[in-house]
N, CA, C and O atoms as a GROMACS GRO file, in nm:
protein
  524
    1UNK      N    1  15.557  12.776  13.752
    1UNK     CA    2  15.429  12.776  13.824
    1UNK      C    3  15.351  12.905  13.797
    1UNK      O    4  15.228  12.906  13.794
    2UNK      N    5  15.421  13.006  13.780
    2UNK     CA    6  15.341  13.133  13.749
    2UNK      C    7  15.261  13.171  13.608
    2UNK      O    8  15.168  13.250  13.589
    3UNK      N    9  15.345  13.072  13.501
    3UNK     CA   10  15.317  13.080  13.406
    3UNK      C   11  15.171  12.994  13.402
    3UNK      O   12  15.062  13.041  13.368
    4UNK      N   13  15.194  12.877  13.441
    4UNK     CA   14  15.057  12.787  13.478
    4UNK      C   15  14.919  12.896  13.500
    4UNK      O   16  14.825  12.907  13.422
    5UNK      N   17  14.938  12.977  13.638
    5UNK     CA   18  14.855  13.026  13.664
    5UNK      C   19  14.785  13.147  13.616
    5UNK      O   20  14.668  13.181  13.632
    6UNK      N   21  14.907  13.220  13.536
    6UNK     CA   22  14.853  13.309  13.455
    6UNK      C   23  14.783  13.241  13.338
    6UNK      O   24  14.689  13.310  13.301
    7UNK      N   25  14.795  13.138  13.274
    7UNK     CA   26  14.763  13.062  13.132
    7UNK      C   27  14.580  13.009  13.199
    7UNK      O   28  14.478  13.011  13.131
    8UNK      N   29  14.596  12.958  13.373
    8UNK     CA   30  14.425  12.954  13.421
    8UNK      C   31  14.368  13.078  13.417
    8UNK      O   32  14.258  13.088  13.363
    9UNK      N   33  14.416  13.166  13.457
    9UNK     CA   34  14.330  13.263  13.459
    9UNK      C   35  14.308  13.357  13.362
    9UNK      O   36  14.249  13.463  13.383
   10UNK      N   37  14.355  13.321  13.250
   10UNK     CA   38  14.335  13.423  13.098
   10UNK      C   39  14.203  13.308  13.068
   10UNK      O   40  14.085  13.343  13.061
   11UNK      N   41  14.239  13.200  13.057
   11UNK     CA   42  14.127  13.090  13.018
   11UNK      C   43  13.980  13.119  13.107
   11UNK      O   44  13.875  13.142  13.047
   12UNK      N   45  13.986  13.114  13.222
   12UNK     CA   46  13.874  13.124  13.275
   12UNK      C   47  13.834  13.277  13.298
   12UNK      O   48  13.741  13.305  13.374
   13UNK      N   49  13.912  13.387  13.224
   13UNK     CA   50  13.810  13.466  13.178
   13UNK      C   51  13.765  13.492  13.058
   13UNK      O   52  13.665  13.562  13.043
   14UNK      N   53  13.827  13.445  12.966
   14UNK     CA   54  13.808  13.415  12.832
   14UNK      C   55  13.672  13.346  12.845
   14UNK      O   56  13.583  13.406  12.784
   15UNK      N   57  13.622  13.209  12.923
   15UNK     CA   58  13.572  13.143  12.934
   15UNK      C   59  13.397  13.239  12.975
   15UNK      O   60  13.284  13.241  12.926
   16UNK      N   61  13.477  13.315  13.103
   16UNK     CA   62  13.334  13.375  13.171
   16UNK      C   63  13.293  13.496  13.068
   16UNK      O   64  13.172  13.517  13.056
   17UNK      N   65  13.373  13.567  13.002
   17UNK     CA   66  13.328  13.679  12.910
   17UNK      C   67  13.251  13.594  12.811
   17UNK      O   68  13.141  13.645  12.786
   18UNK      N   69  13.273  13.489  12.752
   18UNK     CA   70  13.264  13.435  12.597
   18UNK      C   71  13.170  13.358  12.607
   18UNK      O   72  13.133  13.299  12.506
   19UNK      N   73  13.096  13.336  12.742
   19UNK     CA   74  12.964  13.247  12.789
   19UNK      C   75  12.853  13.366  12.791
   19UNK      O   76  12.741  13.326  12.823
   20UNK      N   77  12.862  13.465  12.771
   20UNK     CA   78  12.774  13.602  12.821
   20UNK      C   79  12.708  13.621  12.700
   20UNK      O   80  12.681  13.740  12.689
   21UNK      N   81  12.675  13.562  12.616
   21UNK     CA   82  12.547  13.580  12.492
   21UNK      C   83  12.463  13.523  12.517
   21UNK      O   84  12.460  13.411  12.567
   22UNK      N   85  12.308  13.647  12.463
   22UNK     CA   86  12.211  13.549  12.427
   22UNK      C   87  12.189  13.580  12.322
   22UNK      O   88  12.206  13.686  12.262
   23UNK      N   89  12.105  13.388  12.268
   23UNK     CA   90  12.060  13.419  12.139
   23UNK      C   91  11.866  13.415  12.120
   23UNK      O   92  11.781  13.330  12.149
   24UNK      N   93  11.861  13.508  12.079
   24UNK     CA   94  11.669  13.497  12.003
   24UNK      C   95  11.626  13.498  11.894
   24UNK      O   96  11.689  13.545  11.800
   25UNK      N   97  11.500  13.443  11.884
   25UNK     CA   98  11.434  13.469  11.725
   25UNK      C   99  11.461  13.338  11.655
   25UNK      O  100  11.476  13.229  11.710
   26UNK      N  101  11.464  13.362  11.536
   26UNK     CA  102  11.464  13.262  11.429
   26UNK      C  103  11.603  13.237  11.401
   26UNK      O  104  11.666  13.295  11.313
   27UNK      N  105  11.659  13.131  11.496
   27UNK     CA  106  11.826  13.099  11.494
   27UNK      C  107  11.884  13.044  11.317
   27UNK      O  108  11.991  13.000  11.276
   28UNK      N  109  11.809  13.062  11.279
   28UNK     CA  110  11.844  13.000  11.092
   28UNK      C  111  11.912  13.112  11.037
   28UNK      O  112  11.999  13.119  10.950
   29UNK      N  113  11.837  13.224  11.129
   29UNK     CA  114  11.935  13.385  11.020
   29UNK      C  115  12.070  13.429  11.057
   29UNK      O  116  12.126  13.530  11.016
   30UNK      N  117  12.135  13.305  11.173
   30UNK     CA  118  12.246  13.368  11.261
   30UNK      C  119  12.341  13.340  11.140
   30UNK      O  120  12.431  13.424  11.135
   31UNK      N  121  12.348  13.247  11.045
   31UNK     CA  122  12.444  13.248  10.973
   31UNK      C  123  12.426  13.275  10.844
   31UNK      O  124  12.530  13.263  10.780
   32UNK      N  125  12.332  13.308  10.782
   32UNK     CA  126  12.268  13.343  10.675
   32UNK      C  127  12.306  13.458  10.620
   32UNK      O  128  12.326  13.545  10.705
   33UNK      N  129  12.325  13.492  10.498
   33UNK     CA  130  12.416  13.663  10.443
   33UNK      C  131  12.284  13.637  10.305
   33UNK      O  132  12.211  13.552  10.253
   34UNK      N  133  12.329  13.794  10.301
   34UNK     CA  134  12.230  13.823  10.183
   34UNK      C  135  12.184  13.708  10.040
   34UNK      O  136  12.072  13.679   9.997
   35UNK      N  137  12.346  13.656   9.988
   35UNK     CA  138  12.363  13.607   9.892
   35UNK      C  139  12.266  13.509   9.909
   35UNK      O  140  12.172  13.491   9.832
   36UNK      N  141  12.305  13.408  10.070
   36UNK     CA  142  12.232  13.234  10.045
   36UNK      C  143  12.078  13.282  10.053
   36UNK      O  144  11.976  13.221  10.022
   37UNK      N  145  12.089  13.378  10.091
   37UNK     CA  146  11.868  13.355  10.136
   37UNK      C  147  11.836  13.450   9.961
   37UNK      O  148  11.723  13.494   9.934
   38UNK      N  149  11.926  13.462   9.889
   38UNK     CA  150  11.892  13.495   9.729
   38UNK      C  151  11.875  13.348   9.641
   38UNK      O  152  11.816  13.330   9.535
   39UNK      N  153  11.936  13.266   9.710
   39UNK     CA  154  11.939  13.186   9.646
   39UNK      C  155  11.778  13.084   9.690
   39UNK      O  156  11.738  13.002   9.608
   40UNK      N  157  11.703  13.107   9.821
   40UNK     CA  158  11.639  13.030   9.794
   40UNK      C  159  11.534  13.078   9.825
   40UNK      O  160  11.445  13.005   9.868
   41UNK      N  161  11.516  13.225   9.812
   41UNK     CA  162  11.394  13.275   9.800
   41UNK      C  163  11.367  13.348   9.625
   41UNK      O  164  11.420  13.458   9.605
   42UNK      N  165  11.314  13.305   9.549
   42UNK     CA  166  11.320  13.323   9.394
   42UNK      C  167  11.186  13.397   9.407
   42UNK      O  168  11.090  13.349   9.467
   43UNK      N  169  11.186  13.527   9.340
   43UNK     CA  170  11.110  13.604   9.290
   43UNK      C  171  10.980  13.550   9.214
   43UNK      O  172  11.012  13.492   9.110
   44UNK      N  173  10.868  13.553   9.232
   44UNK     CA  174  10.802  13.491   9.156
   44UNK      C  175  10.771  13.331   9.146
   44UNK      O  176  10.688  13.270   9.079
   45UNK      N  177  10.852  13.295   9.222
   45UNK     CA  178  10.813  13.135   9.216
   45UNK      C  179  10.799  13.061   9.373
   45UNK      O  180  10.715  12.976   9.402
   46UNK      N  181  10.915  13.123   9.475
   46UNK     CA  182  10.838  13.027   9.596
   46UNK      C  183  10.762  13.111   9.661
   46UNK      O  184  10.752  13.233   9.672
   47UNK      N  185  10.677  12.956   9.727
   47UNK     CA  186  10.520  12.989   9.799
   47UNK      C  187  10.575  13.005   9.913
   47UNK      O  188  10.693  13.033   9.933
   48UNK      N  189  10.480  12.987  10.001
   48UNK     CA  190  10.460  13.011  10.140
   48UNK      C  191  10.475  12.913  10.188
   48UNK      O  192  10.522  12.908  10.301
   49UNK      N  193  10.447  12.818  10.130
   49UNK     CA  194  10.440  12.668  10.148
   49UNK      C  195  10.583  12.654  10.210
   49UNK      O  196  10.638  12.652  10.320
   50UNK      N  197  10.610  12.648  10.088
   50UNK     CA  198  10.807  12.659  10.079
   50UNK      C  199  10.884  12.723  10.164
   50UNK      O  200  10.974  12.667  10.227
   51UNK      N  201  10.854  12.858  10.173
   51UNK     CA  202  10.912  12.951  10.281
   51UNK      C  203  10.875  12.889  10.487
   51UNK      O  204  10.926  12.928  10.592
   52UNK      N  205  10.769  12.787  10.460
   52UNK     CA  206  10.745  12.772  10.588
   52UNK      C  207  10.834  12.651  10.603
   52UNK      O  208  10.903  12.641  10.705
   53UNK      N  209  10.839  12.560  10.512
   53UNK     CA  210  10.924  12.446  10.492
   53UNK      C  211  11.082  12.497  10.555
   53UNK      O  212  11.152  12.456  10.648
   54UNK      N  213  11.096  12.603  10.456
   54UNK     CA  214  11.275  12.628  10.426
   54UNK      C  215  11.277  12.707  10.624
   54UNK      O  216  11.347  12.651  10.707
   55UNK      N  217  11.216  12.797  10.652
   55UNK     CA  218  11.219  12.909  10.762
   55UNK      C  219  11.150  12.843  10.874
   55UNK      O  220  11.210  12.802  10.974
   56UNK      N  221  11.034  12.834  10.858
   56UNK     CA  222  10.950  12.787  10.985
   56UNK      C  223  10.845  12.907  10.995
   56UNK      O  224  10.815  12.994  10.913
   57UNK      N  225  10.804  12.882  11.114
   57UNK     CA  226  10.663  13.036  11.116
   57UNK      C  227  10.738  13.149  11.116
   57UNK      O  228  10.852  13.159  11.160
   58UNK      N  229  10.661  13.249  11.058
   58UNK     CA  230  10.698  13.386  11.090
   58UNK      C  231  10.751  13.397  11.230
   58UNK      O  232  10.783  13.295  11.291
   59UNK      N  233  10.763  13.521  11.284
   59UNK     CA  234  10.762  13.598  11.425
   59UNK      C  235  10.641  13.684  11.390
   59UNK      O  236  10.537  13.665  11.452
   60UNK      N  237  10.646  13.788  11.285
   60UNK     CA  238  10.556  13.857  11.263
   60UNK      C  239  10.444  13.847  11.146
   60UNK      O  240  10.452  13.731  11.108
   61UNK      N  241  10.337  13.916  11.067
   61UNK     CA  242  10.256  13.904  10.974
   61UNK      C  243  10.203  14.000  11.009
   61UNK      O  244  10.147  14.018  11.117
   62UNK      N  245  10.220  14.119  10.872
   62UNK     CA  246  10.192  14.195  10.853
   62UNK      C  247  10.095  14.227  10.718
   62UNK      O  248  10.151  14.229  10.608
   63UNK      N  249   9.967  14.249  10.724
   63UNK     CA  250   9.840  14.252  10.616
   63UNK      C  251   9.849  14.369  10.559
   63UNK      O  252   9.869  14.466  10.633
   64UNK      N  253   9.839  14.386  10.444
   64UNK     CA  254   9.855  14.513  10.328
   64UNK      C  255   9.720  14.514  10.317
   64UNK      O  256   9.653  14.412  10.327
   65UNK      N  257   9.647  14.691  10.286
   65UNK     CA  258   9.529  14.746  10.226
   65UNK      C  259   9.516  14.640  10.089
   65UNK      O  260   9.408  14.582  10.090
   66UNK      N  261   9.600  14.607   9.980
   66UNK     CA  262   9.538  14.540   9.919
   66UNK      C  263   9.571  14.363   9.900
   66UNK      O  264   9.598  14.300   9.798
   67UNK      N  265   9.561  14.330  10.003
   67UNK     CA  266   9.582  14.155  10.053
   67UNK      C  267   9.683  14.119  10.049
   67UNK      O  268   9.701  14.000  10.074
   68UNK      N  269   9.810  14.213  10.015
   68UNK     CA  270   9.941  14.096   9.996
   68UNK      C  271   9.994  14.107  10.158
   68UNK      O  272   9.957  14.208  10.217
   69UNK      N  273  10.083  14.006  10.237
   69UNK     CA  274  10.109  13.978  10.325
   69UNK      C  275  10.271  13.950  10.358
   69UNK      O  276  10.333  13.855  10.309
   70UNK      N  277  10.324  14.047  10.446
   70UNK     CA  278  10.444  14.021  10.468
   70UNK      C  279  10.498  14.008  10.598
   70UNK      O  280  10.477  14.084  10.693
   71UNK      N  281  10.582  13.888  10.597
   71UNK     CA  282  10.618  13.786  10.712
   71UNK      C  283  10.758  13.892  10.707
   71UNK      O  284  10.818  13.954  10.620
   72UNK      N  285  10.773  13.867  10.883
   72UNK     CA  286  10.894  13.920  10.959
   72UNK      C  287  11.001  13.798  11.039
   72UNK      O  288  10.973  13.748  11.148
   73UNK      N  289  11.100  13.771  10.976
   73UNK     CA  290  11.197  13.711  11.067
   73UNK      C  291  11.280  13.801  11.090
   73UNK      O  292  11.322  13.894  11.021
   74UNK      N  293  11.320  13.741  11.277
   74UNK     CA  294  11.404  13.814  11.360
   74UNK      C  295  11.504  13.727  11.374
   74UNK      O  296  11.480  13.608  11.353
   75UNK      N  297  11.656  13.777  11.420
   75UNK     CA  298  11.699  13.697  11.531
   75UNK      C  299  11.837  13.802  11.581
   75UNK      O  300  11.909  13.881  11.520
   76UNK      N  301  11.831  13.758  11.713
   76UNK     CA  302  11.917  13.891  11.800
   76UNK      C  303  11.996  13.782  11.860
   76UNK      O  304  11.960  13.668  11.890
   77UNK      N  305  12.134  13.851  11.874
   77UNK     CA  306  12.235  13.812  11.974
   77UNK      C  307  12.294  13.948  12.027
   77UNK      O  308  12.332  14.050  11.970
   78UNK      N  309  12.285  13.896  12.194
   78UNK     CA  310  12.356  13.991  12.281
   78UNK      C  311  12.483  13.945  12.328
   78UNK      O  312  12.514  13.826  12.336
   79UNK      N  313  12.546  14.028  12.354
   79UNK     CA  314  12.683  13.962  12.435
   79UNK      C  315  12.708  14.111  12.530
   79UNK      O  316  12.721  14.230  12.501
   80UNK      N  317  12.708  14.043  12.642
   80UNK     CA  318  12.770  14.126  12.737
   80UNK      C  319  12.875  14.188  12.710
   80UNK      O  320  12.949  14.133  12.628
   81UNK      N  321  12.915  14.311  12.762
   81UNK     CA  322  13.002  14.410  12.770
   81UNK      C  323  13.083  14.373  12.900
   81UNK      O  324  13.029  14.326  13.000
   82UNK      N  325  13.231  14.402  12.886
   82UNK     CA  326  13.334  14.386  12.990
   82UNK      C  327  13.294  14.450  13.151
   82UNK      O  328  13.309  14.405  13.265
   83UNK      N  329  13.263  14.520  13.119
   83UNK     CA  330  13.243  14.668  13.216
   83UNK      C  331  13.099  14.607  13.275
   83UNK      O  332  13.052  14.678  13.364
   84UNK      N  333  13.044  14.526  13.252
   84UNK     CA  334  12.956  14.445  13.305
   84UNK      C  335  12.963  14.384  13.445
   84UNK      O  336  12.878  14.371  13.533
   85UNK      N  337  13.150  14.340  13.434
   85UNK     CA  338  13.153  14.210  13.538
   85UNK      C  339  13.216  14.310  13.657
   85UNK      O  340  13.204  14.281  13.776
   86UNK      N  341  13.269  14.406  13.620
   86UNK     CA  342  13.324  14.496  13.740
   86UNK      C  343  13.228  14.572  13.804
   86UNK      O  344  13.138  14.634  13.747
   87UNK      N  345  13.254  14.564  13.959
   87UNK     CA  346  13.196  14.587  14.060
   87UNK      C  347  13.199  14.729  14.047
   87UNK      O  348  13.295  14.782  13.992
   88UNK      N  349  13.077  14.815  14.103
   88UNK     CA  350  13.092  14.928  14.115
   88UNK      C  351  13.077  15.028  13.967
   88UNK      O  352  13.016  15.134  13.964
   89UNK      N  353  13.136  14.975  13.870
   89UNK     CA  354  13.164  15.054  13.772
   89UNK      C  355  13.058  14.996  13.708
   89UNK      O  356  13.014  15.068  13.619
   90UNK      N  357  12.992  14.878  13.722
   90UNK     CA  358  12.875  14.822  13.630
   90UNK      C  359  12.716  14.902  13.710
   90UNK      O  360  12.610  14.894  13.649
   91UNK      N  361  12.722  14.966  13.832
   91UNK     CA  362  12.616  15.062  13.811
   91UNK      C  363  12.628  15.157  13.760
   91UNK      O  364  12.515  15.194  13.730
   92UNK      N  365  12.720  15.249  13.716
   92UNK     CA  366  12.697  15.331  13.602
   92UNK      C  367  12.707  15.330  13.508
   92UNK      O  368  12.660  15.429  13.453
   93UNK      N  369  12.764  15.240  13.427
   93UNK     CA  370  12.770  15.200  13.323
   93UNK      C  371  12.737  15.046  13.274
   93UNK      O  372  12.815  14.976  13.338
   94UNK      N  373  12.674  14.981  13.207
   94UNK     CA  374  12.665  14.812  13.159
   94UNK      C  375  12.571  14.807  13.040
   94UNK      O  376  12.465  14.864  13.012
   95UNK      N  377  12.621  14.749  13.000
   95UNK     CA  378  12.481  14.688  12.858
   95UNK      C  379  12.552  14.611  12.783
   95UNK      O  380  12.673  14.595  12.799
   96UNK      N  381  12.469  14.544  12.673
   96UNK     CA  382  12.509  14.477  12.584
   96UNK      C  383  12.557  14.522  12.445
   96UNK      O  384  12.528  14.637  12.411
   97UNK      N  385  12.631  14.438  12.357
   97UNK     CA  386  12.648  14.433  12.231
   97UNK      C  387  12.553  14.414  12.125
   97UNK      O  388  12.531  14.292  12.124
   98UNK      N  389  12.494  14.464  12.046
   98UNK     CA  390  12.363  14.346  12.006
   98UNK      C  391  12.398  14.338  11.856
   98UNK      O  392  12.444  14.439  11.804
   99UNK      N  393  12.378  14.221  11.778
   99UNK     CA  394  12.333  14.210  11.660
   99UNK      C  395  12.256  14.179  11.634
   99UNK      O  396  12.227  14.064  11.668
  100UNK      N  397  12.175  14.246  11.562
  100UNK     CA  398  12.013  14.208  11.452
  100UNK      C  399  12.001  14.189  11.308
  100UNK      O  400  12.016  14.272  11.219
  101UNK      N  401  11.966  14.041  11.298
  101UNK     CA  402  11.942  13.996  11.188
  101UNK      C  403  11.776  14.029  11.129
  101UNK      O  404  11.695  14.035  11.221
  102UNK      N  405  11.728  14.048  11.007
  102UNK     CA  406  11.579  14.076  10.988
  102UNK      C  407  11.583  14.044  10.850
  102UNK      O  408  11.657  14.101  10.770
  103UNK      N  409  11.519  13.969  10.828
  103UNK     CA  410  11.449  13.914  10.680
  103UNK      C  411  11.286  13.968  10.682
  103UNK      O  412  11.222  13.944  10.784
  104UNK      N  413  11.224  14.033  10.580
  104UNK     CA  414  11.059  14.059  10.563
  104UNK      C  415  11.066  14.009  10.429
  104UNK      O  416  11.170  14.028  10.365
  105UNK      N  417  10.967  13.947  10.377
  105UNK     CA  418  10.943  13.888  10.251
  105UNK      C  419  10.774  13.934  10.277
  105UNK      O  420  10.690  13.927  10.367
  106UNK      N  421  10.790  13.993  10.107
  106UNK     CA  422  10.639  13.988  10.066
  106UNK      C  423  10.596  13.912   9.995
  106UNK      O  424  10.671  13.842   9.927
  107UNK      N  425  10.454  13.900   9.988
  107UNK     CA  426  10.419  13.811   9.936
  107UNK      C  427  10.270  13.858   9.793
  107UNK      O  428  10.170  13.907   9.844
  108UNK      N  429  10.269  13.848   9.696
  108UNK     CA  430  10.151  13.884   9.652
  108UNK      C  431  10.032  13.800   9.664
  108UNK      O  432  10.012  13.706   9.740
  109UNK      N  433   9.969  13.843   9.588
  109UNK     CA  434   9.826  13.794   9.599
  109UNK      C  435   9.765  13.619   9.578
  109UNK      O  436   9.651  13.572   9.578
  110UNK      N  437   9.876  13.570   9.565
  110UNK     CA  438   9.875  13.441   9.492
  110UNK      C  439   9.957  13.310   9.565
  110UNK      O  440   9.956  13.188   9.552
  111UNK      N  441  10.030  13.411   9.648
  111UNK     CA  442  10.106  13.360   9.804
  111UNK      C  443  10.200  13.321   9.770
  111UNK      O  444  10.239  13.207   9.796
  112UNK      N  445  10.283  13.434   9.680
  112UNK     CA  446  10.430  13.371   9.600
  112UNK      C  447  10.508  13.505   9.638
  112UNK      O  448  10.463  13.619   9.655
  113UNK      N  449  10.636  13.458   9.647
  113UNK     CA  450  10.737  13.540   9.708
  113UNK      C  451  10.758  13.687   9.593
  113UNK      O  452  10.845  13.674   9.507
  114UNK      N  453  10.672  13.832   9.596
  114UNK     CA  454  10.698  13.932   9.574
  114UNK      C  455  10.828  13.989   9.574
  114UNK      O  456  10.884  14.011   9.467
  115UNK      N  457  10.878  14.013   9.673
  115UNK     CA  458  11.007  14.067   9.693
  115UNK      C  459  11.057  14.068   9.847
  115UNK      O  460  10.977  14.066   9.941
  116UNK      N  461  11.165  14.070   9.859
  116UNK     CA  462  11.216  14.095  10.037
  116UNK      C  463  11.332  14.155  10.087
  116UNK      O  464  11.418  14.184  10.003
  117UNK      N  465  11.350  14.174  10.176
  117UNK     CA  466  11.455  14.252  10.264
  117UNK      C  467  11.521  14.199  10.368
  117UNK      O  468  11.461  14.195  10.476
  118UNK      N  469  11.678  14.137  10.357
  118UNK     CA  470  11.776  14.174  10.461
  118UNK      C  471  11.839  14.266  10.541
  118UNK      O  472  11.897  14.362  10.492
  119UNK      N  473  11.835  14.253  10.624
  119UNK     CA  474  11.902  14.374  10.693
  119UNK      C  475  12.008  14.287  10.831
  119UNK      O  476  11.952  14.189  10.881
  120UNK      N  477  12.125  14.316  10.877
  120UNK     CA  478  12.249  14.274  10.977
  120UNK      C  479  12.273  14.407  10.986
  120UNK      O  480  12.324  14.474  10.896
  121UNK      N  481  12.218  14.467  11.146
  121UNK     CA  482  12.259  14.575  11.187
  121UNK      C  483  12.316  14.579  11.351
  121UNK      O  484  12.255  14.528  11.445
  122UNK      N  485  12.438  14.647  11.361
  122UNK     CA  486  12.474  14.618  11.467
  122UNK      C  487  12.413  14.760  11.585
  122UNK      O  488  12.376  14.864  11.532
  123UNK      N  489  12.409  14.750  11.712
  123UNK     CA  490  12.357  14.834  11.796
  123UNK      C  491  12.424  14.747  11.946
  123UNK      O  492  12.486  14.642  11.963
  124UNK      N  493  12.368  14.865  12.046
  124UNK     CA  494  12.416  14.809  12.224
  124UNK      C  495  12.262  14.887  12.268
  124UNK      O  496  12.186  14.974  12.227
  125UNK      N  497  12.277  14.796  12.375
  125UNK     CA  498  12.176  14.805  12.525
  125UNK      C  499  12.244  14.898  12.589
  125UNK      O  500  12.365  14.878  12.574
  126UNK      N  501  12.209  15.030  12.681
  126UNK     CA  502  12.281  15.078  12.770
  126UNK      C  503  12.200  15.029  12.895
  126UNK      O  504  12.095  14.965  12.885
  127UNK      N  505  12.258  15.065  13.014
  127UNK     CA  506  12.211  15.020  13.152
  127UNK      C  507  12.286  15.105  13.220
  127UNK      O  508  12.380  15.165  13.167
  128UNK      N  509  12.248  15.122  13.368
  128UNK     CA  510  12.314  15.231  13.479
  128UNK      C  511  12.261  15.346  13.484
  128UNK      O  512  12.157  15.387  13.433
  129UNK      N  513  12.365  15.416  13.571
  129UNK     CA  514  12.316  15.542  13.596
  129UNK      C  515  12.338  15.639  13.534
  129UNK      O  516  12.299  15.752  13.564
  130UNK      N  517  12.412  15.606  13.425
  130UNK     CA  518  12.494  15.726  13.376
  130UNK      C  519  12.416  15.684  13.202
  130UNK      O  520  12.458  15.754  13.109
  131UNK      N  521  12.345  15.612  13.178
  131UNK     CA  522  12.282  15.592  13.092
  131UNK      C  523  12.138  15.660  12.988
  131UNK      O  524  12.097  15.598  12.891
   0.00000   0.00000   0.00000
């Protein structure tokens, strides 16, 4: 019987920690690595057309002094920190885990894929008092 109850209660905190993400942005980049988005963003040949097809809208658009235009995809996941769920100790201390995904593709003058940038960087939220 003890074993039972230790085996519920590893589960249902496994359960309550592992429910504590959020996700934002452009959910297409959560699994995406440098290599696959090489493969279908080609230098010189796809449009915008294409990129809206393959991605969807920007988040961002950013206008260059001389007309070329470069689109920003985001997408963030947080996951709560342990030290979150404990009483007392989560006002001085709490925040999240975060990962950030970011794709910018430029575009030249002709609305064809220039060149672009991945980036998967990890960072945390702090929160409390001691923050």
């Amino acid at each position: 019987m003890k074993n039972i109850s230790t085996t519920m209660i590893l589960t249902l905190s496994v359960l309550l920690f592992s429910g504590c993400a959020a996700k934002t942005g452009h959910t297409f980049l959560e699994k995406m690595s440098q290599e696959e988005i090489s493969t279908k963003l080609i230098h010189g040949k796809t449009t915008k057309v294409e990129v809206i097809k393959m991605f969807g809208d920007p988040e961002d658009v950013d206008l260059r002094d001389d007309g070329r235009e470069v689109w920003v995809y985001k997408f963030i996941r947080s996951s709560a920190k342990g030290v979150n769920f404990v009483p007392i100790a989560n006002s001085f201390y709490a925040g999240t885990n975060d990962n950030i995904k970011r794709l910018k593709i430029s575009f030249d003058t002709n609305s064809v894929v220039d060149k672009f940038a991945f980036s998967n960087a990890k960072g945390e939220t702090k929160a409390g008092l001691f923050q």
